[in-house]
C-alpha positions as CSV (number, residue, x, y, z in Angstrom):
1,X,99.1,-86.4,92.8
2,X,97.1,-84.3,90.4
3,X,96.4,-81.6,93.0
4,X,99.9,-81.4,93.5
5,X,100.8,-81.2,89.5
6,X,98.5,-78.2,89.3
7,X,99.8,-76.2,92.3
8,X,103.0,-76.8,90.7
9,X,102.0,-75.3,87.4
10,X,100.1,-72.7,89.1
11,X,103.7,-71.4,91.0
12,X,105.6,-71.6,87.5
13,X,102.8,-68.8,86.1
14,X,103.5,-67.1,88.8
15,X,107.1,-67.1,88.8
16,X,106.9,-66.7,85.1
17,X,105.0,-63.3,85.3
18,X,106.9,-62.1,87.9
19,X,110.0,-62.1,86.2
20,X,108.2,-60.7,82.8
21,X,107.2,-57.6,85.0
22,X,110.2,-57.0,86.2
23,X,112.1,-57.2,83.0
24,X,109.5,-54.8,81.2
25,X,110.6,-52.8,84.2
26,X,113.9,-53.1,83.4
27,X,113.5,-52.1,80.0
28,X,110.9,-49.2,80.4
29,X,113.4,-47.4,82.8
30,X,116.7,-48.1,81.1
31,X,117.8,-45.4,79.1
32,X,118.6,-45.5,75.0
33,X,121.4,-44.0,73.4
34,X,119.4,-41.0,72.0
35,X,118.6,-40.1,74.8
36,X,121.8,-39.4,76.5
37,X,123.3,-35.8,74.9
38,X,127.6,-36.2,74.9
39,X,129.0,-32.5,76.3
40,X,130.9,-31.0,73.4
41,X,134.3,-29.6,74.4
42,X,135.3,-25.5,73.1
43,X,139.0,-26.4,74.1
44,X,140.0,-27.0,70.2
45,X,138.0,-24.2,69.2
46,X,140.4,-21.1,67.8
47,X,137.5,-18.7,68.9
48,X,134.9,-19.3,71.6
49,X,132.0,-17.3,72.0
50,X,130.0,-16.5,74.8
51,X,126.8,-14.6,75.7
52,X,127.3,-11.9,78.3
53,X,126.6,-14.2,81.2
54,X,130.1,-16.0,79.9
55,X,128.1,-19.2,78.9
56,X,129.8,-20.4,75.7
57,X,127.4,-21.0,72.8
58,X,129.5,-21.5,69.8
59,X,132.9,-20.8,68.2
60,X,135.4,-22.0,65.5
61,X,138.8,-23.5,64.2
62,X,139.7,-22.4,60.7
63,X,142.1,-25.0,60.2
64,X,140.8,-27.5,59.8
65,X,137.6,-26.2,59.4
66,X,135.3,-27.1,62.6
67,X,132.2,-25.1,64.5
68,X,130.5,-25.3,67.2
69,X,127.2,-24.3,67.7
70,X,125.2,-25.3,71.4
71,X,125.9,-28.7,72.2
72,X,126.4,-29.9,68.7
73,X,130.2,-29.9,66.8
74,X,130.7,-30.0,62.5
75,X,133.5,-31.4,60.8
76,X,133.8,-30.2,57.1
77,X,135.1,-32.3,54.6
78,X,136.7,-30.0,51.9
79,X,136.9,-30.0,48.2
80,X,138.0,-27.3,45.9
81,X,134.7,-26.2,45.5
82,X,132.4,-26.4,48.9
83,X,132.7,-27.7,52.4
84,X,130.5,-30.5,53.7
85,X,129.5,-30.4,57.3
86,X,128.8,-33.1,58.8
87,X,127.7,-34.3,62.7
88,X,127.4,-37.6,64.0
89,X,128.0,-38.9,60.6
90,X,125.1,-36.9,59.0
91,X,125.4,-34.2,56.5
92,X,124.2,-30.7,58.0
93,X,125.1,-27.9,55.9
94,X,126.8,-27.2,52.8
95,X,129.1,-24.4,51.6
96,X,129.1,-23.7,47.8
97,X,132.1,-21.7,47.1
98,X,131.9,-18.6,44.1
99,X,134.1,-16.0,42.6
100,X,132.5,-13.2,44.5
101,X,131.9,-15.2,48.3
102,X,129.6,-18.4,49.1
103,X,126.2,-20.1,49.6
104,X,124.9,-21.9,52.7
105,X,122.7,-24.2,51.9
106,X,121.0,-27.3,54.3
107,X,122.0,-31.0,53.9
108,X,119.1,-31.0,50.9
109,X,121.3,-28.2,49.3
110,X,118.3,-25.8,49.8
111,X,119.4,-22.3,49.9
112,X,119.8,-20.6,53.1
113,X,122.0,-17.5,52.9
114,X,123.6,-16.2,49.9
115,X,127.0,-14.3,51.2
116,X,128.8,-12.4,48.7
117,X,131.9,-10.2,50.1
118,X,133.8,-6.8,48.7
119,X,136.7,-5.1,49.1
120,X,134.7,-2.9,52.1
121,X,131.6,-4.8,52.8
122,X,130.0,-8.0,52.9
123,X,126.2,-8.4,51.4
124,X,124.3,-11.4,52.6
125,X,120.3,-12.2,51.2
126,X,118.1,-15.3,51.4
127,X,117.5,-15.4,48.0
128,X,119.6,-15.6,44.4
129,X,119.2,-12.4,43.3
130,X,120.8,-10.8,46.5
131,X,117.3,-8.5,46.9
132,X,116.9,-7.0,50.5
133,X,120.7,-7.5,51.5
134,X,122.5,-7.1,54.5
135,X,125.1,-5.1,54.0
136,X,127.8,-4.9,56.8
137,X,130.0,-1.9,56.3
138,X,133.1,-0.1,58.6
139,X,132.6,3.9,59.1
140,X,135.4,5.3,61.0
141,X,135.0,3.6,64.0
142,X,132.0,2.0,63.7
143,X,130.6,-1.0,61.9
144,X,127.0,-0.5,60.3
145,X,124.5,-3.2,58.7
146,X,121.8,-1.6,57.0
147,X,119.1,-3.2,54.6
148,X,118.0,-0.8,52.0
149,X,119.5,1.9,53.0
150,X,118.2,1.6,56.0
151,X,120.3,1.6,59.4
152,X,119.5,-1.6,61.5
153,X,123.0,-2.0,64.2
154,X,125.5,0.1,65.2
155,X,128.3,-2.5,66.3
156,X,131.6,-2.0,67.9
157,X,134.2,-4.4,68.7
158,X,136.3,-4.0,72.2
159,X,137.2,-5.7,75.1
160,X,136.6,-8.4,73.5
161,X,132.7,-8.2,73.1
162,X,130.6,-7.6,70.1
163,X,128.2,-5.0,70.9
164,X,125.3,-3.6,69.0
165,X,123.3,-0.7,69.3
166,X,125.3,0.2,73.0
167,X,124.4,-3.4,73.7
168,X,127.1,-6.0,74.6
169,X,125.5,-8.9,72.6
170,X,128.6,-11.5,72.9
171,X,131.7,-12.2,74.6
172,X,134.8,-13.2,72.5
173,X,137.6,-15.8,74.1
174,X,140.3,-12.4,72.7
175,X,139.9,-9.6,71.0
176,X,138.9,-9.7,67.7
177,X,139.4,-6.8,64.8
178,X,138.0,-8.1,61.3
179,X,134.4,-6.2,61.1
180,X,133.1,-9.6,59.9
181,X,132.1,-9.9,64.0
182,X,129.4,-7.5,63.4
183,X,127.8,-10.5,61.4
184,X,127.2,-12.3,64.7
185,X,124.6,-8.9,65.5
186,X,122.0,-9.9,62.4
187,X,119.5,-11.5,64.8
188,X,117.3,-12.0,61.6
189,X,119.5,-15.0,60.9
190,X,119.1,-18.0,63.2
191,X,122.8,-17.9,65.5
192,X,123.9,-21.2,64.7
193,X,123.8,-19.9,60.9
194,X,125.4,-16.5,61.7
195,X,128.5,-18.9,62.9
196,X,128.8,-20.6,59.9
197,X,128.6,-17.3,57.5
198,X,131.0,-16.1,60.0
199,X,133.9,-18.7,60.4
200,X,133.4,-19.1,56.5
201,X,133.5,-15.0,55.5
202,X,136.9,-14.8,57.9
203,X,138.2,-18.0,56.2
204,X,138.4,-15.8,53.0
205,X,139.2,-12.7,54.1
């Protein structure tokens, strides 16, 4: 009787671990929620753009105020003064509205790009005191942004493309006229930032 009682708790461990293996199995292989990356849709976007291959990698909707940038889509929430961008729930960016054009700043309200627009141009630094601006500027037929005087891109806007420097740098979902394109050429700013200034500049215009 004994021998039997421990041959009986001997195939319980064994049952016991099996199933514990097979569980932590179960568990190891199963995917979590942040792992798993939702496909973002361009169909509500007002513009869509594309690199020259015709992959889409961003656009915009004015009203209301929405970009898209890779895989990733902001909803602002507006007040008189900024717009809040906000994905997933989580604060992104922020735009700080003044007289003269805007600030991006991050979701720490850290300064990123100070944009400030004119009647013919648009001047866009990373710092407060506007030193070392972009300027963006229409000649004739051509859009120029120059830094200091001096000439960085030549951009033109046809066939729906944004070129630079005889370079077709993006595709745009229809023809677009406002030079404020030629913002999407200043490589020195990260792209997902030039989309923002962007969206934002043609908001005002």
């Amino acid at each position: 009787m004994k021998k039997f009682y421990i041959l009986s708790l001997f195939s319980l461990i064994l049952v016991f671990g099996s199933c514990k293996e097979t569980a932590d199995k179960s568990t190891t292989n199963s995917p979590t929620e942040n792992t798993t990356t939702e496909e973002v849709s361009y169909s509500d976007a007002q513009v869509v753009l594309s690199n020259p291959a015709g992959e889409e990698i961003g656009g915009f909707s004015l009203s209301p105020m929405t970009i898209y940038s890779g895989n990733t889509k902001y909803t602002s929430k507006d007040k008189s003064e900024k717009h809040k961008y906000y994905t997933h729930g989580d604060l992104a960016f922020e735009v700080k509205f003044k007289s003269d054009g805007f600030k991006l700043r991050d979701k720490n309200s850290a300064l990123l790009w100070k944009i400030k627009m004119y009647p013919d141009k648009i001047k866009i630094s990373d710092n407060e005191e506007n030193t070392n601006a972009f300027e963006i500027k229409r000649y004739e037929e051509k859009i120029k942004i120059k830094q200091n005087d001096d000439e960085l891109y030549t951009v033109a806007l046809e066939d729906a493309t944004i070129s630079a420097n005889d370079t077709v740098l993006y595709k745009l979902s229809a023809n677009q006229e406002s030079y404020a394109y030629a913002i999407m050429a200043l490589k020195e700013i990260p792209e997902q930032q030039r989309i923002f200034i962007l969206a934002e500049v043609l908001a005002q215009l």
